[in-house]
Z-matrix of the N, CA and C atoms (Angstrom, degrees):
N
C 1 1.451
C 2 1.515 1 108.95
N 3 1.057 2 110.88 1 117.45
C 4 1.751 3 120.85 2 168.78
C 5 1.537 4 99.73 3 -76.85
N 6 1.966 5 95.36 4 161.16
C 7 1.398 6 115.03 5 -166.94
C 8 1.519 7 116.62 6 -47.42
N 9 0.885 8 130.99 7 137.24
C 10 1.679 9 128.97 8 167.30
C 11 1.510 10 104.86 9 -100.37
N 12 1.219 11 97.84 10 138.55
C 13 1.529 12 105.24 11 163.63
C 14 1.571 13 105.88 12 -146.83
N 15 1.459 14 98.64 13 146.53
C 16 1.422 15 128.73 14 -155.36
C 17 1.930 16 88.17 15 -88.70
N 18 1.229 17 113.39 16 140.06
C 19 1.943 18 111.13 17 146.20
C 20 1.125 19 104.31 18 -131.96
N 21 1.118 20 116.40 19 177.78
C 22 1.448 21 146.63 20 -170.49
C 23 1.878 22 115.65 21 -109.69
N 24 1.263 23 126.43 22 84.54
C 25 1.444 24 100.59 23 -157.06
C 26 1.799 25 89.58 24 -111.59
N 27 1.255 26 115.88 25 85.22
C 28 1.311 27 107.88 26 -151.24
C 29 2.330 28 100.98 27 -84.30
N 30 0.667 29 106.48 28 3.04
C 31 1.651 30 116.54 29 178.35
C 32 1.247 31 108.97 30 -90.46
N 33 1.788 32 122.96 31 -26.39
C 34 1.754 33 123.12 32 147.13
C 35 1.401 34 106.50 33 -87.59
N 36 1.101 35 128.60 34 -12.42
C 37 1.498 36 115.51 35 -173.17
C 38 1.382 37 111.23 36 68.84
N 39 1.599 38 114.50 37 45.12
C 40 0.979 39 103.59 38 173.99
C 41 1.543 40 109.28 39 -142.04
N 42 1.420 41 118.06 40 148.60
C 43 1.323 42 122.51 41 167.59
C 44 1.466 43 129.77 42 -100.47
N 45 1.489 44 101.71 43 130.35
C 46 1.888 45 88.49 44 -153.40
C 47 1.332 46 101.75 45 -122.60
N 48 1.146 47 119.94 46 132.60
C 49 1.874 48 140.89 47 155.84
C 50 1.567 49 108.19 48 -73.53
N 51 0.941 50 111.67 49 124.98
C 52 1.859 51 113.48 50 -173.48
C 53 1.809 52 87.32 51 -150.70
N 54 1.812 53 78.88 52 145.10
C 55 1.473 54 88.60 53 -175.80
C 56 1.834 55 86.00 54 -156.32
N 57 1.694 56 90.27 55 130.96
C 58 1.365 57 82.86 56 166.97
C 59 1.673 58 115.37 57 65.16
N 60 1.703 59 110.83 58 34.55
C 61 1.717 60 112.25 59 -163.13
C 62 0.825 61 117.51 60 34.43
N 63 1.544 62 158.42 61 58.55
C 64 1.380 63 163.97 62 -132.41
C 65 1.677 64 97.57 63 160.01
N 66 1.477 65 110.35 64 116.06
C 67 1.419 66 122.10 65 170.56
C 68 1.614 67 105.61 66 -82.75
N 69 1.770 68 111.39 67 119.08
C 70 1.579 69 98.80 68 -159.46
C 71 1.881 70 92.43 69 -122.00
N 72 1.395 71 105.19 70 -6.82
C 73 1.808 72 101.85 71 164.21
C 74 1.109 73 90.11 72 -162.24
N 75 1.650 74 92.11 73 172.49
C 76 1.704 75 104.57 74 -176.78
C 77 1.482 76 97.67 75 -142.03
N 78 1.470 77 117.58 76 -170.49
C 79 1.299 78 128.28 77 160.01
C 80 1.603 79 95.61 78 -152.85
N 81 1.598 80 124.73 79 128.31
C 82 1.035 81 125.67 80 164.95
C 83 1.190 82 111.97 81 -106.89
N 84 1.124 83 105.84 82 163.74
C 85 1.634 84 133.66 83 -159.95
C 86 1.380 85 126.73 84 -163.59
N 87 1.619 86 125.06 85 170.83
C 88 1.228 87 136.68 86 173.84
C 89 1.513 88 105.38 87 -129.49
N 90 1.061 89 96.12 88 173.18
C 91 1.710 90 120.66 89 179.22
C 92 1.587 91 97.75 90 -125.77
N 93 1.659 92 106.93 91 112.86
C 94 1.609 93 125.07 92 -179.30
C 95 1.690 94 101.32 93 -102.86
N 96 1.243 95 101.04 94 127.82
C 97 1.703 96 102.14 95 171.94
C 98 1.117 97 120.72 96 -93.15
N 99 1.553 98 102.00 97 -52.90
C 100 1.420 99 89.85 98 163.17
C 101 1.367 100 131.17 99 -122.63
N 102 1.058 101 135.21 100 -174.39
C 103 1.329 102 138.44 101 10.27
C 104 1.698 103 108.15 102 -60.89
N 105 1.455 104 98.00 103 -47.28
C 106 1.958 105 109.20 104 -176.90
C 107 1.470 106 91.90 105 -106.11
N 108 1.031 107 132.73 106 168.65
C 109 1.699 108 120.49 107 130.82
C 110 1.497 109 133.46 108 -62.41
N 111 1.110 110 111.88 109 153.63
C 112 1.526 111 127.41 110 -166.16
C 113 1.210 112 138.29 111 173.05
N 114 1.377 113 111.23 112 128.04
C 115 1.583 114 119.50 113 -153.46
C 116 2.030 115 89.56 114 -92.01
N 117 1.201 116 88.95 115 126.04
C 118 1.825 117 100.86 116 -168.35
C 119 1.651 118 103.31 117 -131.85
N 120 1.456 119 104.93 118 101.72
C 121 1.413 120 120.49 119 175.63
C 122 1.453 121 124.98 120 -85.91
N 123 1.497 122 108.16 121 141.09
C 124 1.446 123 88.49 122 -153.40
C 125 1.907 124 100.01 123 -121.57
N 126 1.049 125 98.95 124 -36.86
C 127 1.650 126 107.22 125 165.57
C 128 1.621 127 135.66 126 -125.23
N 129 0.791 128 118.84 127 121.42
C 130 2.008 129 121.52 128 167.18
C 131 0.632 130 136.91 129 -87.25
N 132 1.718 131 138.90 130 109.56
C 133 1.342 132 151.01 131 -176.30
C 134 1.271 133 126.61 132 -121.37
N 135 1.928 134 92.00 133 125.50
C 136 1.689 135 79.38 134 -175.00
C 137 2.075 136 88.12 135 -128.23
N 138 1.334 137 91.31 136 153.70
C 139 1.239 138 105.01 137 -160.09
C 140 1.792 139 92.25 138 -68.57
N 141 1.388 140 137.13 139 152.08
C 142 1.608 141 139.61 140 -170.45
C 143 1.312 142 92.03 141 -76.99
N 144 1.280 143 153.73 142 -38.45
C 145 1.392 144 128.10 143 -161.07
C 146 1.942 145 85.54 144 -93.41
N 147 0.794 146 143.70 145 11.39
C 148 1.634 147 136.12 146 -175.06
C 149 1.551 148 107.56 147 -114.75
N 150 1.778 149 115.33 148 -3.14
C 151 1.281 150 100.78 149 -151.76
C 152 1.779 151 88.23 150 -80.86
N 153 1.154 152 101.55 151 -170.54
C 154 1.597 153 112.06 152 -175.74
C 155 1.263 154 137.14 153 67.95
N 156 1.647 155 105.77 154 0.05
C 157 1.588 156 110.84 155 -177.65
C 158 1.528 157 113.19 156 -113.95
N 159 1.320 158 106.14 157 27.00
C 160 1.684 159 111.45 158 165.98
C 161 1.573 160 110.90 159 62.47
N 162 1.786 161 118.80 160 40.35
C 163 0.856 162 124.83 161 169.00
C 164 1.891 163 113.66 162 -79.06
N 165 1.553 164 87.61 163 -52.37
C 166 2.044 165 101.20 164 179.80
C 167 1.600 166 99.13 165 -33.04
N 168 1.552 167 112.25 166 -58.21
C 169 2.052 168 132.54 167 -176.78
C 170 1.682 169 79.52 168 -42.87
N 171 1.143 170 116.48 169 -95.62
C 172 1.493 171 145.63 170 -144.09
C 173 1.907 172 98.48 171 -47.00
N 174 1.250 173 137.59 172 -30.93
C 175 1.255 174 141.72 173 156.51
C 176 1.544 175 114.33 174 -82.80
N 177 1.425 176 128.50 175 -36.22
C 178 1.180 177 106.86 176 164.26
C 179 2.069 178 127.82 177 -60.12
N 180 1.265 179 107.61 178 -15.42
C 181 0.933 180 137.22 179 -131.41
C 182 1.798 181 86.76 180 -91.80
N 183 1.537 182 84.27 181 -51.01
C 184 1.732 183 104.22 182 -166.92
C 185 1.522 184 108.64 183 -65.12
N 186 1.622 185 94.75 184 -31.84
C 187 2.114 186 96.84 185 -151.72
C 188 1.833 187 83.99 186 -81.87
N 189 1.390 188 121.39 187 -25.85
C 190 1.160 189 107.46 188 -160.37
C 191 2.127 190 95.44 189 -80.29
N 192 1.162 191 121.35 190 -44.50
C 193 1.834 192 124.89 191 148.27
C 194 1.788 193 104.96 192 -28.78
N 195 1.091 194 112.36 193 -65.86
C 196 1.420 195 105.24 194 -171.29
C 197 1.710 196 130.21 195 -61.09
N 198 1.683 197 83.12 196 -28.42
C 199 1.624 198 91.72 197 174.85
C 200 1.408 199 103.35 198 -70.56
N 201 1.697 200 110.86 199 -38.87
C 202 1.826 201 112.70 200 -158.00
C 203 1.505 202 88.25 201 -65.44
N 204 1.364 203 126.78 202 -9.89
C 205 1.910 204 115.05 203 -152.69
C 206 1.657 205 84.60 204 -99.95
N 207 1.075 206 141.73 205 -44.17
C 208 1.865 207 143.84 206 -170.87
C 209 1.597 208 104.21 207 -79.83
N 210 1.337 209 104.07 208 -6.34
C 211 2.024 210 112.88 209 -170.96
C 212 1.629 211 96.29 210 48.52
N 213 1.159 212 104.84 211 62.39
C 214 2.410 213 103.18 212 163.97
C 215 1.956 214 85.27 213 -130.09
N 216 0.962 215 100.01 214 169.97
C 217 1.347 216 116.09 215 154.93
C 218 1.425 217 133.05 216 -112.42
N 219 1.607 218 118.48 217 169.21
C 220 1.361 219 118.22 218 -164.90
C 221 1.640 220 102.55 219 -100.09
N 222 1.027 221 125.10 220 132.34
C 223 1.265 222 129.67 221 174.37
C 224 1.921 223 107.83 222 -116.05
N 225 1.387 224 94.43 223 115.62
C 226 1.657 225 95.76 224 179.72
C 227 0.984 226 101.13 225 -50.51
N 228 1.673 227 134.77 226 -178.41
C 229 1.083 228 145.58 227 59.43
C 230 1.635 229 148.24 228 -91.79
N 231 1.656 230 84.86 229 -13.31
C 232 1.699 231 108.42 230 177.67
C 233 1.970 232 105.09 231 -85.08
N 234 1.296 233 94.05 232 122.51
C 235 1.589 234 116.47 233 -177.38
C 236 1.388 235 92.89 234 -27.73
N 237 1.490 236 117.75 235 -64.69
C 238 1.223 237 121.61 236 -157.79
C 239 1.368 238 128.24 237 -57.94
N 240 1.256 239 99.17 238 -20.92
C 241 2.124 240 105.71 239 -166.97
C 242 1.757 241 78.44 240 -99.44
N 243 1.243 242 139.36 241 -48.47
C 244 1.298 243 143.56 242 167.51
C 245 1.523 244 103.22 243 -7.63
N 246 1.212 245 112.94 244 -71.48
C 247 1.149 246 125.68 245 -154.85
C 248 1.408 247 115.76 246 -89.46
N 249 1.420 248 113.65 247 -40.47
C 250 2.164 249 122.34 248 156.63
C 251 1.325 250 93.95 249 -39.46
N 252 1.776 251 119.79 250 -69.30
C 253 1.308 252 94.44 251 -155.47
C 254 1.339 253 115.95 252 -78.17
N 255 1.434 254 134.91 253 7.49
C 256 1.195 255 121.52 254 175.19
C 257 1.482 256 114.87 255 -92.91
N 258 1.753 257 107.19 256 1.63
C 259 1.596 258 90.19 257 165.47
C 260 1.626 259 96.65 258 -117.60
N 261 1.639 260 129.02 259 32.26
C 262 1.401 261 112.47 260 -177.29
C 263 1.973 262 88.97 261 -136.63
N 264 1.005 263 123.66 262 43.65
C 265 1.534 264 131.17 263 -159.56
C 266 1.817 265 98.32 264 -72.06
N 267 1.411 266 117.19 265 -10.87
C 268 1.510 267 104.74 266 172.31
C 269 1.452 268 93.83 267 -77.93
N 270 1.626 269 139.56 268 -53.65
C 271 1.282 270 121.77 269 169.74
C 272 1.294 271 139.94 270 -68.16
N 273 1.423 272 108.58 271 -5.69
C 274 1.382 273 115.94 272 -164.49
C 275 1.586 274 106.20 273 -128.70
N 276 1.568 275 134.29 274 78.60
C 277 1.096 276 149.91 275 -166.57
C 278 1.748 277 90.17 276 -57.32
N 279 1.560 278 115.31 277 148.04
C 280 1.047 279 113.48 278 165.51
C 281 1.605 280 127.37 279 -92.75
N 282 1.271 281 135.00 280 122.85
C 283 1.488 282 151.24 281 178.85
C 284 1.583 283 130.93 282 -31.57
N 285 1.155 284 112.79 283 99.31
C 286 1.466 285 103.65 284 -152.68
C 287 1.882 286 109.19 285 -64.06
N 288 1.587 287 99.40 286 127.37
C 289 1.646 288 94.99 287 -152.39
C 290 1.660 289 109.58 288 -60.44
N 291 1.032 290 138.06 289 31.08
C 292 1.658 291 145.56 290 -170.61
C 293 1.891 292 103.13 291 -128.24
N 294 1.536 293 100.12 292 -20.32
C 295 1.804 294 110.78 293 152.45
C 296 1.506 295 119.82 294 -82.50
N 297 0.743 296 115.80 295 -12.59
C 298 1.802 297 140.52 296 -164.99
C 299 1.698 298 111.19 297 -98.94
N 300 1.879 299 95.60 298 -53.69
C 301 1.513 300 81.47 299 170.87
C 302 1.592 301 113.73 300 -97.40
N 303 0.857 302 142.03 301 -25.41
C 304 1.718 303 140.32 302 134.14
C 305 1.930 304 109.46 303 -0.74
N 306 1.645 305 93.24 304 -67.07
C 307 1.658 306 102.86 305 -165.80
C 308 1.795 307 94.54 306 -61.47
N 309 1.450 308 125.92 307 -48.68
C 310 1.445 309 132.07 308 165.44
C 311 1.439 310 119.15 309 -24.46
N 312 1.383 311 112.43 310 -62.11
C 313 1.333 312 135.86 311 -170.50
C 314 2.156 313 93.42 312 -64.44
N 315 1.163 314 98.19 313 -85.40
C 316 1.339 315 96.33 314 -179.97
C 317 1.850 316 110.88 315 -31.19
N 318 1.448 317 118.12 316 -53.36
C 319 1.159 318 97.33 317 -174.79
C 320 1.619 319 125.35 318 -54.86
N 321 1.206 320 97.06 319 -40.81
C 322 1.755 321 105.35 320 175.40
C 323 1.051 322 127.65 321 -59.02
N 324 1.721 323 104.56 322 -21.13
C 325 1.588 324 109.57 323 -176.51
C 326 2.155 325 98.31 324 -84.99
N 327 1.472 326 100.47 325 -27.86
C 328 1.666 327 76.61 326 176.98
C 329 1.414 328 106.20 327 -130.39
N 330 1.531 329 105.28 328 93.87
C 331 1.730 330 130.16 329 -169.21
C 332 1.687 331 114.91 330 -48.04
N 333 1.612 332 92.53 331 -39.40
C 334 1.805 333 95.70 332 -165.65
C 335 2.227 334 102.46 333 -96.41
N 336 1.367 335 92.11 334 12.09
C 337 1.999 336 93.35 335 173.97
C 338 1.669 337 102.23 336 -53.82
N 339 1.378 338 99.28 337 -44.29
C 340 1.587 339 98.20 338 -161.85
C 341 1.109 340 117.06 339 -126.27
């Protein structure tokens, strides 16, 4: 496996694993204003020949760093970061649930984002 590096492409809302110039997972997301701000991810993709090398970990890993670096927090909604951060909770602060149903609301209000 060659180097991975993570970007930030926050105008798709997306967080990208690239290896080898080749985007090989992502994590998409939004930017919630209110009630607080908060970067709220909603799906994880890792390309089938990439799965198994702790990229999904290694991008959840980052957005929850990136949020701590802007001071917002991460509000799940994608199963997957759901569940990282509930076994990585020294990095992954849990979402105050009134950011959660906010991030809900917004998603429903724009059906075709994702």
């Amino acid at each position: 496996m060659g180097e991975v590096e993570i970007r930030d492409d926050r105008g798709a809302g997306r967080l990208e694993a690239v290896e080898g110039g080749e985007v090989v997972g992502r994590i998409e997301y939004f930017v919630l204003d209110e009630p607080a701000p908060a970067l709220v991810p909603v799906h994880t993709v890792v390309e089938p020949a990439h799965e198994g090398k702790g990229i999904a970990g290694s991008l959840a890993r980052e957005l929850y760093t990136l949020a701590a670096r802007e001071g917002v927090v991460v509000a799940p909604l994608c199963p997957y970061v759901v569940r990282w951060a509930s076994r990585h909770p020294e990095e992954a602060p849990a979402a105050d649930p009134e950011l959660l149903r906010a991030a809900k609301q917004w998603l429903a209000a724009h059906p075709g984002r994702f």
